[in-house]
C-alpha positions, -999 to 999 in steps of 0.1 A, spaced: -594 -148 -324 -577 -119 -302 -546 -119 -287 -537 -111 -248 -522 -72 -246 -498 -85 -217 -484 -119 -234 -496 -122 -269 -511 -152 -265 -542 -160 -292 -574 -166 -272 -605 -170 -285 -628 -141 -286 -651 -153 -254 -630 -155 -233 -625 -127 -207 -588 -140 -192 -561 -151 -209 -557 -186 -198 -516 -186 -199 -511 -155 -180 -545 -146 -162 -549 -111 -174 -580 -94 -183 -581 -99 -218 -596 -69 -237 -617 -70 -269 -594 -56 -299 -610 -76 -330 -590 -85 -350 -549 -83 -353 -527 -91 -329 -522 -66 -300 -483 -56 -301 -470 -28 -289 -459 -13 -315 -421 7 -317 -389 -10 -301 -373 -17 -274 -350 17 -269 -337 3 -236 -322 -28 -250 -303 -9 -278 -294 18 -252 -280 -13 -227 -265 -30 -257 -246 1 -265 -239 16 -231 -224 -23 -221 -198 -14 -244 -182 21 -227 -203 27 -195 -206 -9 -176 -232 1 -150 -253 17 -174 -256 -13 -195 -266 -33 -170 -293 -9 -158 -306 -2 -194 -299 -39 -202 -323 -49 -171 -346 -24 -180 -351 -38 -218 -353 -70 -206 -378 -67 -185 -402 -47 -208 -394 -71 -236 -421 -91 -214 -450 -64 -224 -438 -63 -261 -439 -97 -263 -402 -106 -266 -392 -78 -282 -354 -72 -272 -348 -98 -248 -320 -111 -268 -303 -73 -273 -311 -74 -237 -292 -101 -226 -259 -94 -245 -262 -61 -227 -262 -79 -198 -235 -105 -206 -215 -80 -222 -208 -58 -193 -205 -85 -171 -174 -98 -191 -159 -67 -194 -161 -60 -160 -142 -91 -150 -119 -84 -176 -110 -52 -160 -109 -68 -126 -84 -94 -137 -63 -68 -153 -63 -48 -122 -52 -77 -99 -25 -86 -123 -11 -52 -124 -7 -54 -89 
């Protein structure tokens, strides 16, 4: 069996697309293909969310979209990012309309 580079699903060695996301489907042997490492911009959107609101929502975008090639690596991370920021934002609007 191999597994699809792109989604990491397990095909079987004859087949030349993966038949779950239609990508060429490259012969690796054995092993499933994962890219291996992490996913830097989830941790940096998870932390960013926290003191810079717009950059953890870019970074947080950014790791959630390339947990896709690394096979869900992140997207969780990402999504707090994402959720996160987004709180805190309306946080601080609602402060700032009550101040007023």
């Amino acid at each position: 069996m191999k597994y699809c580079s792109r989604c990491g699903n397990e095909v079987v060695d004859e087949a030349v697309i993966c038949p779950r996301c239609g990508c060429q489907v490259a012969s690796y042997g054995g092993g499933k293909n994962v890219q291996s490492g992490g996913n830097g911009f989830a941790v940096a959107g998870f932390v960013c969310s926290f003191f810079f609101l717009l950059l953890g929502w870019i970074f947080g975008g950014i790791g959630l979209h390339k947990s896709n090639t690394l096979n869900g690596k992140g997207k969780s991370l990402s999504i707090a990012a994402i959720i996160i920021a987004t709180t805190l934002f309306i946080i601080g609007i609602l402060e700032a309309f009550k101040n007023i």
